[in-house]
TORKOLLO-918919 format. One record per residue: x, y, z of N, C-alpha, C, O in turn; residue number from 1. Coordinates in steps of 0.001 Angstrom, whole numbers, always signed. Example, Ala and Ser with C-alpha at 12.3 -4.5 7.8 and 13.67 -1.06 7.14 Angstrom:
<nodes>
NODE / n.c1 / n.c2 / n.c3 / ca.c1 / ca.c2 / ca.c3 / c.c1 / c.c2 / c.c3 / o.c1 / o.c2 / o.c3 / n
NODE / +13190 / -5690 / +7800 / +12300 / -4500 / +7800 / +13200 / -3300 / +7800 / +14236 / -3319 / +8465 / 1
NODE / +12850 / -2250 / +7080 / +13670 / -1060 / +7140 / +12900 / +30 / +7870 / +13409 / +1138 / +8039 / 2
</nodes>
This chain:
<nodes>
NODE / n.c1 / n.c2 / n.c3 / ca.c1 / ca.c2 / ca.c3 / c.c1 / c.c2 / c.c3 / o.c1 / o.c2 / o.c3 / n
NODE / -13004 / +9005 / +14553 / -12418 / +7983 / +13713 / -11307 / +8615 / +12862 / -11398 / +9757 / +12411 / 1
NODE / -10171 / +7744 / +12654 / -9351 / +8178 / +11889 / -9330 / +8224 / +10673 / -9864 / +7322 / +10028 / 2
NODE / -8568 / +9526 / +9914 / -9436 / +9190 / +8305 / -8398 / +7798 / +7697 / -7313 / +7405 / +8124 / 3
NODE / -9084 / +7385 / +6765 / -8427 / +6230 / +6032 / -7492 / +6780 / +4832 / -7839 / +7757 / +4169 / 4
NODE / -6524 / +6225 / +4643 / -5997 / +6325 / +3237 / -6109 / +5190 / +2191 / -6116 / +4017 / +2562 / 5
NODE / -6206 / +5567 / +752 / -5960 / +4843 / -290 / -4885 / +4456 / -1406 / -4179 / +5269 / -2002 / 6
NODE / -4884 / +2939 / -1599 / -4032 / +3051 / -1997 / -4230 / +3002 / -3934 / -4129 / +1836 / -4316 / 7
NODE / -4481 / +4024 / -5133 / -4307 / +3719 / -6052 / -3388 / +3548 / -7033 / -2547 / +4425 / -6839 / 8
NODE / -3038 / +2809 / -8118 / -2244 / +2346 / -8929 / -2444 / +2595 / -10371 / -3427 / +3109 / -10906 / 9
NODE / -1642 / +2268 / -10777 / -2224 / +2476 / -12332 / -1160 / +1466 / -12859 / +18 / +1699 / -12588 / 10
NODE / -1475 / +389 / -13574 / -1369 / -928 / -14301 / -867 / -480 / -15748 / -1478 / +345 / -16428 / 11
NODE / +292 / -1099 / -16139 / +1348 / -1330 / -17267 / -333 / -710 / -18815 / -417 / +133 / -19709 / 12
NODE / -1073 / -1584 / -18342 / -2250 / -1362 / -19710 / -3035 / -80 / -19270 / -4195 / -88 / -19680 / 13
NODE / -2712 / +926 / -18595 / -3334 / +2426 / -18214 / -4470 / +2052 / -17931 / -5128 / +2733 / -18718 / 14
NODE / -5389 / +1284 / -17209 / -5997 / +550 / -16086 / -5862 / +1580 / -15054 / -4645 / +1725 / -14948 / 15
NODE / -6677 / +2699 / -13902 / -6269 / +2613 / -12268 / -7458 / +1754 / -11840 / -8516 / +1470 / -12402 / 16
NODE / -6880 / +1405 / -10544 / -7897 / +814 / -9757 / -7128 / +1293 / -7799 / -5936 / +1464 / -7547 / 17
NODE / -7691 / +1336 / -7316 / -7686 / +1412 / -5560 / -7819 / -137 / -5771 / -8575 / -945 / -6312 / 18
NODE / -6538 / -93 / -4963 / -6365 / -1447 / -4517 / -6800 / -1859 / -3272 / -7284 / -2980 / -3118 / 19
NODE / -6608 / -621 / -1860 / -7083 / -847 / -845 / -7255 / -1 / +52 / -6994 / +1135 / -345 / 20
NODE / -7681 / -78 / +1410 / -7442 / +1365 / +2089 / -6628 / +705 / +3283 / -6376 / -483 / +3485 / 21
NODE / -6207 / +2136 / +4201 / -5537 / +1225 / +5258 / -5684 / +2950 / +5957 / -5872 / +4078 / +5502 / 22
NODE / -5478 / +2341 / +7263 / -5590 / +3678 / +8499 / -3802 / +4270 / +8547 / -2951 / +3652 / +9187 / 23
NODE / -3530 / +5383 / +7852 / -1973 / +5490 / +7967 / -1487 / +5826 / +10014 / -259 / +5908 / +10053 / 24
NODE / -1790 / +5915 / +10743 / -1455 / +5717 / +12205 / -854 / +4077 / +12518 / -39 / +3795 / +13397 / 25
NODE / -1464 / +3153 / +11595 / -926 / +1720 / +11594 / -162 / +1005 / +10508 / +592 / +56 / +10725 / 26
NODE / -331 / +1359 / +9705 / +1115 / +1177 / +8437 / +982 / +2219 / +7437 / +86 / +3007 / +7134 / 27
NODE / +2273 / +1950 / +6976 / +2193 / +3352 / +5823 / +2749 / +2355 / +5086 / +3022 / +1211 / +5452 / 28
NODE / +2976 / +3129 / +3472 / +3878 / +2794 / +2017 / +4095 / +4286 / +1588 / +3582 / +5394 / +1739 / 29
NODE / +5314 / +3578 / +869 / +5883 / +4352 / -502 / +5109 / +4298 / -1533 / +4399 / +3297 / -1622 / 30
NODE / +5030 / +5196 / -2450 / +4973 / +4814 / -3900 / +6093 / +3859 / -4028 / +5627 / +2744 / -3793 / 31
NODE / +7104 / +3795 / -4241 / +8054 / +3167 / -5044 / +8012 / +1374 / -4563 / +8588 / +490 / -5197 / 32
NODE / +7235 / +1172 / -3378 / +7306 / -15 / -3019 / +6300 / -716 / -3925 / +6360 / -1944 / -3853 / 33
NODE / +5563 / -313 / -4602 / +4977 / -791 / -5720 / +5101 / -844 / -7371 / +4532 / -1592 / -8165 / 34
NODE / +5981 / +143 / -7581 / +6712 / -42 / -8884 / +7267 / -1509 / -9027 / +7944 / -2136 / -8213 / 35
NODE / +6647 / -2035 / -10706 / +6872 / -3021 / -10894 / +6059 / -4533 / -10069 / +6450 / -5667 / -10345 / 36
NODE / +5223 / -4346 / -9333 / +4305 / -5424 / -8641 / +3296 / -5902 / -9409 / +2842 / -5125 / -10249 / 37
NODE / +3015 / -6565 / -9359 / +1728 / -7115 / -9896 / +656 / -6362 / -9049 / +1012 / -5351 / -8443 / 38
NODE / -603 / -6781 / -8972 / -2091 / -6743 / -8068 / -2180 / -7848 / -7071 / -2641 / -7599 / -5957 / 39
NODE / -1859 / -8802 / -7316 / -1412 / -9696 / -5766 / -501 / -9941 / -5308 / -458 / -10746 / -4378 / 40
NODE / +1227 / -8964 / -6088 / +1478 / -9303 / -4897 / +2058 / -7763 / -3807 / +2847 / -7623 / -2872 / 41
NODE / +1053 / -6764 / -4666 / +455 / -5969 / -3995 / -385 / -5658 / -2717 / -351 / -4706 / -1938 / 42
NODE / -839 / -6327 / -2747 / -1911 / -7035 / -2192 / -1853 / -7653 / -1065 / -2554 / -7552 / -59 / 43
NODE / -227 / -8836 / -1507 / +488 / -9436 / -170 / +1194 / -8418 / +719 / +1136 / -8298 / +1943 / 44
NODE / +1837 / -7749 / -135 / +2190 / -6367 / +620 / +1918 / -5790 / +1651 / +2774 / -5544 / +2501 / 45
NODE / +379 / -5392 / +1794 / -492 / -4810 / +2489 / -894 / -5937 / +3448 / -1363 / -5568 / +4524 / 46
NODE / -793 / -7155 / +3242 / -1205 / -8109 / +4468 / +221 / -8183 / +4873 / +322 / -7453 / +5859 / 47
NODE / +1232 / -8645 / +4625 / +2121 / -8977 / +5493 / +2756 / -7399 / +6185 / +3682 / -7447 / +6995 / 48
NODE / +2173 / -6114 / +5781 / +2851 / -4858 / +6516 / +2088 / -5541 / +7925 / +2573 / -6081 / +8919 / 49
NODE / +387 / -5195 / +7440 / -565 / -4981 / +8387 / -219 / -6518 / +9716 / -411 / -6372 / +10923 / 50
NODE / +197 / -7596 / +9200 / +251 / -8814 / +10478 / +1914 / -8328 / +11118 / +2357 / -8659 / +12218 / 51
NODE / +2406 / -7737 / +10403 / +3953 / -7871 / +11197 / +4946 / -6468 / +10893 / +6066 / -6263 / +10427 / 52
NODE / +3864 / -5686 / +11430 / +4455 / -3961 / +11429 / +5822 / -3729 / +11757 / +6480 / -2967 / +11049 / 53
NODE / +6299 / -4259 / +12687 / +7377 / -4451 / +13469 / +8427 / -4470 / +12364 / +9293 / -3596 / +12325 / 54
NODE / +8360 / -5545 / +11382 / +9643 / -6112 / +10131 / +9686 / -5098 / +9115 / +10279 / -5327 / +8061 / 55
NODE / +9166 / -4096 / +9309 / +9042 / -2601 / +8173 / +9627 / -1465 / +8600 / +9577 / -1121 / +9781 / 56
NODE / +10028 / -1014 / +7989 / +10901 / +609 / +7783 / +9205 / +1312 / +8160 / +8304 / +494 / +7975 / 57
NODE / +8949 / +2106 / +8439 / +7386 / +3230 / +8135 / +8424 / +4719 / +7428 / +9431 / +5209 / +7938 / 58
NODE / +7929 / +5014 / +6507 / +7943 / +6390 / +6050 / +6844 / +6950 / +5324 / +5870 / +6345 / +4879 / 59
NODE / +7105 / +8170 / +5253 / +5509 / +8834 / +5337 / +5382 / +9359 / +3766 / +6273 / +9996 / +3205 / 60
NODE / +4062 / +8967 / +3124 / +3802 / +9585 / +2089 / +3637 / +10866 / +1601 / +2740 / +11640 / +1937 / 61
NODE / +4344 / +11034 / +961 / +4056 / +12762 / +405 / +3480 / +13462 / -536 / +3541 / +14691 / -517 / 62
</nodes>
């Protein structure tokens, strides 16, 4: 099995929370694609990478 990655954040009120995990072999993120997001629409983020991989740049986290 492939390992999973996570994705955590840390919220304007110094709040973190893992927002989600995802298998990086099938989508990746930036940090910076979340600067400034809310938590849902964070959230949407990660669903619309995961239904339509194809409409995304992929670059790799470092």
């Amino acid at each position: 099995m492939d390992p999973v990655s996570k994705i955590t954040v840390r919220f304007n009120n110094g709040e973190d929370k893992t927002l989600f995990e995802f298998y990086p072999d099938e989508i990746s993120f930036s940090e910076t694609e979340f600067i400034g997001l809310t938590e849902s629409e964070a959230l949407k983020l990660r669903f619309e990478k995961d239904e339509n991989p194809h409409l995304f740049i992929y670059s790799l986290i470092s």
